[in-house]
ZADO-1210 file (C-alpha; in nm, 4 decimals, padded with zeros to 6 digits):
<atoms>
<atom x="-02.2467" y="00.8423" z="-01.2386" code="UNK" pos="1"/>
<atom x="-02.2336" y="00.5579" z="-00.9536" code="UNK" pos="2"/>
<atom x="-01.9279" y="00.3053" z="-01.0159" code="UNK" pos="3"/>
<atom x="-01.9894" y="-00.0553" z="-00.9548" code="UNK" pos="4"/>
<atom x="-01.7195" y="-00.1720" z="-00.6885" code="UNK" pos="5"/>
<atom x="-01.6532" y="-00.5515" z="-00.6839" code="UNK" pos="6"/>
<atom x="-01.4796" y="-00.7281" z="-00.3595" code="UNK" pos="7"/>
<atom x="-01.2336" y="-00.9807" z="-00.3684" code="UNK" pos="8"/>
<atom x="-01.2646" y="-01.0647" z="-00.7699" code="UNK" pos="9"/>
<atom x="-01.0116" y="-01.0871" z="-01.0286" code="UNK" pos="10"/>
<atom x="-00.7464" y="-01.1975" z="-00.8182" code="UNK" pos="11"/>
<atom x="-00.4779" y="-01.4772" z="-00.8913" code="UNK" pos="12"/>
<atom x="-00.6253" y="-01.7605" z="-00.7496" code="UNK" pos="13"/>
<atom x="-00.6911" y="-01.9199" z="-01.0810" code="UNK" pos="14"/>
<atom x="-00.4036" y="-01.8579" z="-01.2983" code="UNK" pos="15"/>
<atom x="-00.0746" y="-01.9859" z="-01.2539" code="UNK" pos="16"/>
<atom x="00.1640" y="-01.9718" z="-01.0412" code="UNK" pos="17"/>
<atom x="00.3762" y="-01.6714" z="-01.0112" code="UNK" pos="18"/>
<atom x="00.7738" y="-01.8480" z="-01.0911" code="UNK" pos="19"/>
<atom x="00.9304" y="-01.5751" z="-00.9289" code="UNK" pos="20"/>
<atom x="00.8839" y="-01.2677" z="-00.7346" code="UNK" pos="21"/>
<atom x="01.0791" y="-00.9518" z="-00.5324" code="UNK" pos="22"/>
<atom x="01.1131" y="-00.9124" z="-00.1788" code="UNK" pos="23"/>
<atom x="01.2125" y="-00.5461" z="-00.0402" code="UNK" pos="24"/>
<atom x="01.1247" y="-00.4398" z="00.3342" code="UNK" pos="25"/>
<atom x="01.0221" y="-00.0449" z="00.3075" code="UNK" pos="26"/>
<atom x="01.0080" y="00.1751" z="00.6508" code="UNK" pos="27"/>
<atom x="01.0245" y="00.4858" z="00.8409" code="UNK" pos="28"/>
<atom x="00.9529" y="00.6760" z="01.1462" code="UNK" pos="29"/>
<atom x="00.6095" y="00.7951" z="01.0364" code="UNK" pos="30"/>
<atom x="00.3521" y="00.6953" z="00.7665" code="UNK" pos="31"/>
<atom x="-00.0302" y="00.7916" z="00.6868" code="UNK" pos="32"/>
<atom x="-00.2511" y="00.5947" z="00.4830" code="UNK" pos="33"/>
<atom x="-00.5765" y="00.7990" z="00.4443" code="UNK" pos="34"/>
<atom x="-00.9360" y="00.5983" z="00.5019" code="UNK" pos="35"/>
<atom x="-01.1534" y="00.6784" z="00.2440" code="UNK" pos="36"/>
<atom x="-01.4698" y="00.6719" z="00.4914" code="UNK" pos="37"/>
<atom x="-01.5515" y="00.9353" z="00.7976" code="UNK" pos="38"/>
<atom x="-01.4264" y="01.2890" z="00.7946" code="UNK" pos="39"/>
<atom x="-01.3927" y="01.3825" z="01.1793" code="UNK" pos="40"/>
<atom x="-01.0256" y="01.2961" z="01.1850" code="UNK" pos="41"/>
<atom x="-00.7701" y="01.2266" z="00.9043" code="UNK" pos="42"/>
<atom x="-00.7527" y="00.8679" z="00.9903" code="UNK" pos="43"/>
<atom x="-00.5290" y="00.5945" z="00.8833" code="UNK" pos="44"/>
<atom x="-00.5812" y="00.2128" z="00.7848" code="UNK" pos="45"/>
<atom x="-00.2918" y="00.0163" z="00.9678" code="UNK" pos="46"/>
<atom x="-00.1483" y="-00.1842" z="00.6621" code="UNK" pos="47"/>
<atom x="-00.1069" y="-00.0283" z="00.2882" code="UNK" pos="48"/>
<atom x="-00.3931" y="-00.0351" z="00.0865" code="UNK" pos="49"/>
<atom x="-00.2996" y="-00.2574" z="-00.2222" code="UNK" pos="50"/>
<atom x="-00.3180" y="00.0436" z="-00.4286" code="UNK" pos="51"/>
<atom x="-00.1047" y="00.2353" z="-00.2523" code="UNK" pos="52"/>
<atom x="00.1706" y="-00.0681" z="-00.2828" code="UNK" pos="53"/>
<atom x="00.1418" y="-00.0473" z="-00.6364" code="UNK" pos="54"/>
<atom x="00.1973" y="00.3158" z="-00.6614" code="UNK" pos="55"/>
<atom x="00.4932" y="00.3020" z="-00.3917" code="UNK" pos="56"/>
<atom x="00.6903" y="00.0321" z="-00.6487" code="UNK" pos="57"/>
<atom x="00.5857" y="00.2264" z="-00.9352" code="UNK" pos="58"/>
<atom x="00.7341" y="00.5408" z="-00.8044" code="UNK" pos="59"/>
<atom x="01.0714" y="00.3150" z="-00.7453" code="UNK" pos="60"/>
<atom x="01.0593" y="00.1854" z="-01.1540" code="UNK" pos="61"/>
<atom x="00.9473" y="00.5517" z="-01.2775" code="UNK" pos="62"/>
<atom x="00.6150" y="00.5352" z="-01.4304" code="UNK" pos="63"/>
<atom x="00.4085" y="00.8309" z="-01.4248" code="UNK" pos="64"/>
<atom x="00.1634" y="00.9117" z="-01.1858" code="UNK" pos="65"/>
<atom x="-00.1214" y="00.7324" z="-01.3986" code="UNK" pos="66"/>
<atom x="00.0326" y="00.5547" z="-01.6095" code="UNK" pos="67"/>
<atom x="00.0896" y="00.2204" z="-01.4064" code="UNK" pos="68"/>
<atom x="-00.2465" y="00.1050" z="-01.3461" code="UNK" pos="69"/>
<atom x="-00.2539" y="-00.1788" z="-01.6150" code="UNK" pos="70"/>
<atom x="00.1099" y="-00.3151" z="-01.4347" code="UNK" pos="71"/>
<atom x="-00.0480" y="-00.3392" z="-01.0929" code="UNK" pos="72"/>
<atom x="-00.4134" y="-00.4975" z="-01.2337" code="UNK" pos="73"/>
<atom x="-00.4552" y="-00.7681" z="-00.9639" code="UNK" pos="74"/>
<atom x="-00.5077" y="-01.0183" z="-01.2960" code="UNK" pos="75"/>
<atom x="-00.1398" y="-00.9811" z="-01.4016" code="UNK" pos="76"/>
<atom x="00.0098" y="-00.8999" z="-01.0234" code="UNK" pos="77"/>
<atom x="00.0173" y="-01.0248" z="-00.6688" code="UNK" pos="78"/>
<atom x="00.1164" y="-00.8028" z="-00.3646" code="UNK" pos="79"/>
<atom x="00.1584" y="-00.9966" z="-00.0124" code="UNK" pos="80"/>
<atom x="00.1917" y="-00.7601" z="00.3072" code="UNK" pos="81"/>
<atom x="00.3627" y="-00.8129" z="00.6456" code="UNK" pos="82"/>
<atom x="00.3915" y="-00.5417" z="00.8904" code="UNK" pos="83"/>
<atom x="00.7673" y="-00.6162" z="01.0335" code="UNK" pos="84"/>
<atom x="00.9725" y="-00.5617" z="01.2727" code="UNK" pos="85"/>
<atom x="01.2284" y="-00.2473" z="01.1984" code="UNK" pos="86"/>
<atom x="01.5836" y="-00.2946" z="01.1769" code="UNK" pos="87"/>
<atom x="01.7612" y="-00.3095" z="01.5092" code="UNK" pos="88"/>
<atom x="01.3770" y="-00.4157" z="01.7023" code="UNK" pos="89"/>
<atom x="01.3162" y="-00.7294" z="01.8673" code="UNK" pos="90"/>
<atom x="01.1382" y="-00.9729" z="01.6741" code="UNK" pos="91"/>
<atom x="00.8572" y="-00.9796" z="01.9362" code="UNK" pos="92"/>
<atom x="00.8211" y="-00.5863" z="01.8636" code="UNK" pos="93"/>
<atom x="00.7309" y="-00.6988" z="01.4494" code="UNK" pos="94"/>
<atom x="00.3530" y="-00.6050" z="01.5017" code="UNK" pos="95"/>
<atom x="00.0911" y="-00.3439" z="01.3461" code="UNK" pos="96"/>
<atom x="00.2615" y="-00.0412" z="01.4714" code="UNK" pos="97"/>
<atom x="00.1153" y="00.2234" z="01.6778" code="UNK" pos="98"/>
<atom x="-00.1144" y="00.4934" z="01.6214" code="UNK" pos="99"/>
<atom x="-00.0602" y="00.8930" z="01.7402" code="UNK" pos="100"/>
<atom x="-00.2449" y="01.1849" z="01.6428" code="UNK" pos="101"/>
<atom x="-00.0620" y="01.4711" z="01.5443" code="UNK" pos="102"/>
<atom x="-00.2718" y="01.8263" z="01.5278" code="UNK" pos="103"/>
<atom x="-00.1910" y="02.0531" z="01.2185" code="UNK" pos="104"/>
<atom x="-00.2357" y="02.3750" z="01.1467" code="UNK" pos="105"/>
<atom x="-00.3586" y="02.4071" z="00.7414" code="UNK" pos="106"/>
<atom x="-00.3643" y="02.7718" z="00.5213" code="UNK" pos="107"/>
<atom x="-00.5865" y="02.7241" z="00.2651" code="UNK" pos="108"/>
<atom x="-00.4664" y="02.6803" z="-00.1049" code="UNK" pos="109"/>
<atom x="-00.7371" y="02.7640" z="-00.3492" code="UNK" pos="110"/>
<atom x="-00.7990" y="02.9991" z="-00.5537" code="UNK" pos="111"/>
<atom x="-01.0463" y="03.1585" z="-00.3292" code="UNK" pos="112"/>
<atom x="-00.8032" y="03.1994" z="-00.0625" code="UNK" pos="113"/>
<atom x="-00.4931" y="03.3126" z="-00.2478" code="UNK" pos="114"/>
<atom x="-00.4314" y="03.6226" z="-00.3971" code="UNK" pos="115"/>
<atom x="-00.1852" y="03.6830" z="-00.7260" code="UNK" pos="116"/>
<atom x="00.0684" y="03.9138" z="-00.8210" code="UNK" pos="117"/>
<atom x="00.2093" y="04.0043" z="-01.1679" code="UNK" pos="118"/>
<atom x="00.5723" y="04.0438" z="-01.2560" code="UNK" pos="119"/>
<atom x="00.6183" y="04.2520" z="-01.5366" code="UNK" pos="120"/>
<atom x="00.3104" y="04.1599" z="-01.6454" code="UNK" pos="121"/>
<atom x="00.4376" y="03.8202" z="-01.7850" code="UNK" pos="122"/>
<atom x="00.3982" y="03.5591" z="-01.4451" code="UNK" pos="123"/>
<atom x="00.1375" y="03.5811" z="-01.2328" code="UNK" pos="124"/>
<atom x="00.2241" y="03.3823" z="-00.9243" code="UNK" pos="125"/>
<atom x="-00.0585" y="03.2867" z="-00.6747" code="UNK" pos="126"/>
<atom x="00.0369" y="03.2285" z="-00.2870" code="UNK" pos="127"/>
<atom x="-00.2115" y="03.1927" z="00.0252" code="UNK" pos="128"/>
<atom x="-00.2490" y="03.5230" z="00.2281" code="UNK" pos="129"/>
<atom x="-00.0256" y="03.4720" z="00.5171" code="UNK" pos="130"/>
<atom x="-00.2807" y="03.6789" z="00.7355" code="UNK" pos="131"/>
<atom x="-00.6061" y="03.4462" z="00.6467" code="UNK" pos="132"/>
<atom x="-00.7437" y="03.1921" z="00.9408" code="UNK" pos="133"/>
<atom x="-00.5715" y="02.8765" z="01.0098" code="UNK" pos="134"/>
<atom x="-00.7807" y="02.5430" z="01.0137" code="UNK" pos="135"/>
<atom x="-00.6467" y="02.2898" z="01.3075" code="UNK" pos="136"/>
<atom x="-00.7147" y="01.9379" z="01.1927" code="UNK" pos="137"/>
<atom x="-00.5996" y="01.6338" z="01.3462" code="UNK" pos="138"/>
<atom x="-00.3829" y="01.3465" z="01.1684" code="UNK" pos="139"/>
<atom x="-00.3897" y="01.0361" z="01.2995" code="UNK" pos="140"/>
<atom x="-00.0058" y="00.8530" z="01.1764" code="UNK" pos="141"/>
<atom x="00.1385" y="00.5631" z="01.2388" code="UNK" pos="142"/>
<atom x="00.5014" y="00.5771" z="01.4078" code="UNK" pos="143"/>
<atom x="00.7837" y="00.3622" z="01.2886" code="UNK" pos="144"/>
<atom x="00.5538" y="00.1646" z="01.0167" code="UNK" pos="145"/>
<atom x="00.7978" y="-00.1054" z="00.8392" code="UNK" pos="146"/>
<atom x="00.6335" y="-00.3616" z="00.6063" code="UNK" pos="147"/>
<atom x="00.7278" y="-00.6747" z="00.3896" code="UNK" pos="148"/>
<atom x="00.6271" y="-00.7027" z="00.0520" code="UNK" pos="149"/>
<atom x="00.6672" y="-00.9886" z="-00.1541" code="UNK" pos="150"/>
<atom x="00.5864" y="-00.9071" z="-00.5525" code="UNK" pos="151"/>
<atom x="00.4919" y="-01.0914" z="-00.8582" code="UNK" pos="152"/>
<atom x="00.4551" y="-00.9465" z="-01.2297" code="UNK" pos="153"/>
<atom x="00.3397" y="-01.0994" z="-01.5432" code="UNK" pos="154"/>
<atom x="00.4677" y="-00.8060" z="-01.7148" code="UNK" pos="155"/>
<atom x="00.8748" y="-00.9247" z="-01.8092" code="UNK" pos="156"/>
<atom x="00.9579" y="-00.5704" z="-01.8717" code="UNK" pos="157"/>
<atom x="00.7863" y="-00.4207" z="-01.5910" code="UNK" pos="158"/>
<atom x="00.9502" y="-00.6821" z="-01.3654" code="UNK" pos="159"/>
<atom x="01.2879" y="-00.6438" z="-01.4947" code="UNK" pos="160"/>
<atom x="01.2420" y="-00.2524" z="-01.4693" code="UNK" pos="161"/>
<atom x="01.1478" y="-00.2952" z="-01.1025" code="UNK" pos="162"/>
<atom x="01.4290" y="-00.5381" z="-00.9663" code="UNK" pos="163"/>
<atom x="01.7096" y="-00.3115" z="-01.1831" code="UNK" pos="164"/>
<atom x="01.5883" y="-00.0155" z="-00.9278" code="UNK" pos="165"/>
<atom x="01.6040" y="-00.2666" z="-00.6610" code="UNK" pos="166"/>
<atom x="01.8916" y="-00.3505" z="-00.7068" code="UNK" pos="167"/>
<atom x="02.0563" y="-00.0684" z="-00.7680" code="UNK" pos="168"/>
<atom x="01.9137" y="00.1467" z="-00.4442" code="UNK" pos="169"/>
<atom x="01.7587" y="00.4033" z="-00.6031" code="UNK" pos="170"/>
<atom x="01.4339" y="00.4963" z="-00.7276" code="UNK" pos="171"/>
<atom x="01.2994" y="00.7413" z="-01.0138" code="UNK" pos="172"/>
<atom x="01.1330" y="00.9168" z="-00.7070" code="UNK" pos="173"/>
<atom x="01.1177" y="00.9615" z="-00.3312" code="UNK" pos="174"/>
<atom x="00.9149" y="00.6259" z="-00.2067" code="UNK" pos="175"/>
<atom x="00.7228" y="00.7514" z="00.0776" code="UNK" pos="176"/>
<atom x="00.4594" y="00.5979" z="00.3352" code="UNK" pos="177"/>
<atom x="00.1768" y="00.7148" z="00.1981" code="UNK" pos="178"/>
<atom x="00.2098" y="01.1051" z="00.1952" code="UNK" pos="179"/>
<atom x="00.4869" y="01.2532" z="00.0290" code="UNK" pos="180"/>
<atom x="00.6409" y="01.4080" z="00.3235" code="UNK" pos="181"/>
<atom x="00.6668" y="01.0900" z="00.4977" code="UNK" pos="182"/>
<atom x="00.9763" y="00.9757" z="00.3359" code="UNK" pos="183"/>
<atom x="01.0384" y="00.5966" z="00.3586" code="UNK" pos="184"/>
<atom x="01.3775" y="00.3472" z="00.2994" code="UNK" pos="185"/>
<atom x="01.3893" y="00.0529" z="00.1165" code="UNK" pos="186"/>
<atom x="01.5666" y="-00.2674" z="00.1757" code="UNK" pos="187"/>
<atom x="01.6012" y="-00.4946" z="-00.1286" code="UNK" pos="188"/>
<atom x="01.6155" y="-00.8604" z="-00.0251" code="UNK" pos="189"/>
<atom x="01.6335" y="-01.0495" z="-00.3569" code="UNK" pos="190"/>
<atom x="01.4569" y="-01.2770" z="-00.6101" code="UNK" pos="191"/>
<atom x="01.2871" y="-01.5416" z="-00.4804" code="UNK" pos="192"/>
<atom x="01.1151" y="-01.8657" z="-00.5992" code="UNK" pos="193"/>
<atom x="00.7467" y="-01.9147" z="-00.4341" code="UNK" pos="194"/>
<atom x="00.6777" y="-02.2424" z="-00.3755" code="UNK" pos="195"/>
<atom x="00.2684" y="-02.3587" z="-00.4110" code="UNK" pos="196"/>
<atom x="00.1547" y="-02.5151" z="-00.0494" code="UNK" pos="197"/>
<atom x="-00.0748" y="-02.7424" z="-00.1401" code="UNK" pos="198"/>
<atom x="-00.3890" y="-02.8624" z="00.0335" code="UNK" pos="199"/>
<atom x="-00.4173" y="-02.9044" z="00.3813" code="UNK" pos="200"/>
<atom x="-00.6594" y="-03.1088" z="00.6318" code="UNK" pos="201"/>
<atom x="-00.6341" y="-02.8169" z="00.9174" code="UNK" pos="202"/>
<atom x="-00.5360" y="-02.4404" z="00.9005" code="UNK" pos="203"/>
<atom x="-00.2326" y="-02.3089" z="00.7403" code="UNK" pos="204"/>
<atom x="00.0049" y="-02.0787" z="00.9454" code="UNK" pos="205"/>
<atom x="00.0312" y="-01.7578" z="00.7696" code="UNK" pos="206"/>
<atom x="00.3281" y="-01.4770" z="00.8107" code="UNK" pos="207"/>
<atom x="00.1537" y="-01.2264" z="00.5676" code="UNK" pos="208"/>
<atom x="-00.1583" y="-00.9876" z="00.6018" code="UNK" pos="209"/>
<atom x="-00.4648" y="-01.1875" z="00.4583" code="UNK" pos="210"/>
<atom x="-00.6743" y="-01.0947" z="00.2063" code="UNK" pos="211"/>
<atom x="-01.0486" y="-01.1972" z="00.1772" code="UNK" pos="212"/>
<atom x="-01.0392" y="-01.3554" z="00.5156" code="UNK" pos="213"/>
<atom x="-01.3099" y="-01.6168" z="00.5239" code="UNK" pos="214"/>
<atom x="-01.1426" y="-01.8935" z="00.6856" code="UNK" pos="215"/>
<atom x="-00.9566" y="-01.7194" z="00.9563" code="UNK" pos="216"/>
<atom x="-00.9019" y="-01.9185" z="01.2167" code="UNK" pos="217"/>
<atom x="-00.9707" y="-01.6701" z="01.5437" code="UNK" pos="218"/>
<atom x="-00.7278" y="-01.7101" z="01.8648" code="UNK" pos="219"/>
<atom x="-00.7954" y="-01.5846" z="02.2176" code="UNK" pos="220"/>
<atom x="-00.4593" y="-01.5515" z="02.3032" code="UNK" pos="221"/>
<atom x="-00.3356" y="-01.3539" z="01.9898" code="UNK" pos="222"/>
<atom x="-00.5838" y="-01.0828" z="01.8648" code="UNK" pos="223"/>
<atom x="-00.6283" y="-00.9790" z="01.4862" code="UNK" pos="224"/>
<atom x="-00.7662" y="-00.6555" z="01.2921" code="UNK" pos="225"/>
<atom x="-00.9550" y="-00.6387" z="00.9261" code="UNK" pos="226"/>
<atom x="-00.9936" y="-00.3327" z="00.7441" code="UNK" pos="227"/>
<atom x="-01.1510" y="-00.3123" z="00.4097" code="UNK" pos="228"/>
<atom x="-00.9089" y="-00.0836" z="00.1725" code="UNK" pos="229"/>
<atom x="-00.8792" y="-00.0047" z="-00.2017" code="UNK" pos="230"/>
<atom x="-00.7423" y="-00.3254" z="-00.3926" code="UNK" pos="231"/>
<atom x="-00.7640" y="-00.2024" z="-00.7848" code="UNK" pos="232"/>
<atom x="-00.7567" y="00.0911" z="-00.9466" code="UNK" pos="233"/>
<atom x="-00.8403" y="00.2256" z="-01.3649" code="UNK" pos="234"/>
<atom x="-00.8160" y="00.5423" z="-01.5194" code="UNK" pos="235"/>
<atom x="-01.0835" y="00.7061" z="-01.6143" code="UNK" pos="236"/>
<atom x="-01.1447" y="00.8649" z="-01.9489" code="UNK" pos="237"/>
<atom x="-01.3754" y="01.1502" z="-02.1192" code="UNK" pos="238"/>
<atom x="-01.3906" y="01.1703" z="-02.4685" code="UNK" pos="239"/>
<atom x="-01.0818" y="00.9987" z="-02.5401" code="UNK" pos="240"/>
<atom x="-00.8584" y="01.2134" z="-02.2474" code="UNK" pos="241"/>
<atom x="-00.7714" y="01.0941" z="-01.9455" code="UNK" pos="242"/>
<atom x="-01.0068" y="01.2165" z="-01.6965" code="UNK" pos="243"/>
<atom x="-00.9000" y="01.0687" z="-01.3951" code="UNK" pos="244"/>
<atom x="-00.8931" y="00.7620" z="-01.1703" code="UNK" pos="245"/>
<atom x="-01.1306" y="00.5766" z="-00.9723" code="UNK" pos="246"/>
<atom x="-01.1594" y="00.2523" z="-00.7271" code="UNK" pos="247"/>
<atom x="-01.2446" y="-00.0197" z="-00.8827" code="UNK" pos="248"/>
<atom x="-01.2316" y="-00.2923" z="-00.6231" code="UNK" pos="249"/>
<atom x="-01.2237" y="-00.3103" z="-00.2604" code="UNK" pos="250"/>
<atom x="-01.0132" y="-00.6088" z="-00.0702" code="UNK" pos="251"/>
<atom x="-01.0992" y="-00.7013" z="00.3413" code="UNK" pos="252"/>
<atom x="-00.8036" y="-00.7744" z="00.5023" code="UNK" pos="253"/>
<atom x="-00.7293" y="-00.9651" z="00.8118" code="UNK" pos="254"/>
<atom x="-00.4201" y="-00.8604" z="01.0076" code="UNK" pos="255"/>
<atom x="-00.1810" y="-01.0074" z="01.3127" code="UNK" pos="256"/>
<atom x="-00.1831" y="-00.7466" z="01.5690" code="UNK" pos="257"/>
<atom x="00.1156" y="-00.8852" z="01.7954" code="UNK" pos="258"/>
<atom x="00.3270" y="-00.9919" z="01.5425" code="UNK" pos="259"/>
<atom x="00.1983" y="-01.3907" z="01.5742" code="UNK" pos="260"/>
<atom x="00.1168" y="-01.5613" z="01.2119" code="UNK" pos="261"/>
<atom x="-00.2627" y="-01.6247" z="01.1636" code="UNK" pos="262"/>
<atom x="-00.4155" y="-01.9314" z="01.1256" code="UNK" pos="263"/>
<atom x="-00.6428" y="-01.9596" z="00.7705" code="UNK" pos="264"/>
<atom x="-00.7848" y="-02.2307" z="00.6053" code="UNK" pos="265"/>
<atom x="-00.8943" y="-02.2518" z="00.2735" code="UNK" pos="266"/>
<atom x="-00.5725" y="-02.0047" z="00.1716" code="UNK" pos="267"/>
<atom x="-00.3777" y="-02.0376" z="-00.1736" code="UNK" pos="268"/>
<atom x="-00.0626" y="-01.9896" z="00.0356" code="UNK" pos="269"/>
<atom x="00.3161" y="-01.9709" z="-00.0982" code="UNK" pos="270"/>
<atom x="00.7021" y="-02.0153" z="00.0728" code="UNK" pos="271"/>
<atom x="00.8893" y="-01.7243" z="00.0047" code="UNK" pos="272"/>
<atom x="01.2121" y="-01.7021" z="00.1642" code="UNK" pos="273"/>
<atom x="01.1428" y="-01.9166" z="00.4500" code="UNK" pos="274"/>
<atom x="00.7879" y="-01.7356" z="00.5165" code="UNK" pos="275"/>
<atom x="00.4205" y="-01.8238" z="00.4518" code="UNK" pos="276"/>
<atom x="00.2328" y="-01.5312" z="00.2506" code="UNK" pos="277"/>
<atom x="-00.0628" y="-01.5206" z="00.0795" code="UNK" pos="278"/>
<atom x="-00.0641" y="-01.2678" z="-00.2459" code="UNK" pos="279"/>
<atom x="-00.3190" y="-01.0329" z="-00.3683" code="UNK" pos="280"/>
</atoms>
């Protein structure tokens, strides 16, 4: 059954304002964000997909695996993103960070491939044959990723639940840069109060990654990227169980690649902290 994808709706830019929001800087030396198109290389988008975000914060509160989805809706949440500078780095260093790609050599894991053995008749344990043919594949990773988020919940208890983890340094489990093994730290930097720019005549400098990027403002001197990424995501269901998850929205977003704010017009743009972001 095809799923109808929408692009850019249900977003906040006609409810109210969010009155307050967390800040937290998350990095590390390596991180992987797989594309969902091509299949020559395990490729990686430069900034988070919005989805993975959401998942990232709620593996810091402790929900389960799919049971967050309704937290994160894009209706009842906002998610800015700024790729950063890491600790320690020059300010002039705080762009989309580079790319490498790292060859890997993968033993199959399925069933087909693995062979199981019986103890006392009770476990059977299942493990790949050591001897079988490697597969070399290529990941392409991004070295020394840090990013900025900036995030809004309309859910009080949800909210609360994130900033007590926050605040505490620690989280229900291991935040990572997109795959598991690619362990990340988090910085908390506060609550804040967004403040509501209001209109403008010209373009608005913006700190943040963009999202739906129609009014960028294009420099010659100071080059951007776009990717289109997963922005929403809903479980899935089959007679009553849970069956799964799927994509339900895709978001374009328009990205500094030097570190230098864009220029937008036509952005619902908020202060946060003495920075211009635009939310999700």
């Amino acid at each position: 059954m095809q799923t109808e994808l929408t692009e850019h709706g249900g977003a906040d830019s006609d409810s109210r304002p969010p009155e307050r929001c967390l800040s937290l800087t998350v990095d590390g030396p390596w991180g992987h964000f797989r594309r969902v198109d091509g299949n020559t290389i395990k490729s990686t988008y430069r900034l988070p997909p919005r989805t993975t975000v959401a998942g990232l914060l709620a593996a810091i509160a402790g929900y389960e695996r799919n049971g967050y989805y309704d937290v994160f809706d894009r209706a009842r949440s906002g998610i800015a993103v700024q790729p950063v500078a890491r600790d320690g780095e020059p300010a002039e260093t705080a762009a989309t960070p580079r790319t490498m790609n790292l060859p890997e050599n993968s033993l199959t894991t399925s069933s087909e491939g693995m062979k199981s053995v019986n103890a006392r008749g009770k476990v059977t344990i299942r493990y790949p044959d050591p001897a079988a043919d490697r597969q070399r594949m290529n990941y392409e990773v991004l070295v020394d990723p840090a990013y900025r988020f900036d995030v809004w919940l309309d859910d009080e208890e949800a909210y609360h639940r994130l900033r007590e983890r926050l605040a505490d340094g620690r989280s229900e489990y291991a935040p990572s840069l997109g795959l598991s093994e690619l362990l990340a730290s988090v910085t908390f930097h506060g609550e804040c109060t967004p403040a509501l720019l209001g209109d403008r005549d010209g373009p608005t400098t913006v700190d943040s990654a963009i999202p739906d990027p129609d009014g960028l403002v294009p420099s010659t001197d100071h080059p951007h990227g776009t990717e289109r990424s997963p922005g929403d995501m809903a479980r899935t269901e089959r007679a009553g169980e849970f069956a799964g998850r799927k994509t339900t929205e895709f978001l374009r977003w328009a990205y500094s690649r030097d570190g230098t704010p864009l220029e937008a017009t036509g952005v619902k743009a908020y202060r946060v902290d003495g920075r211009t972001v635009v939310f999700s």
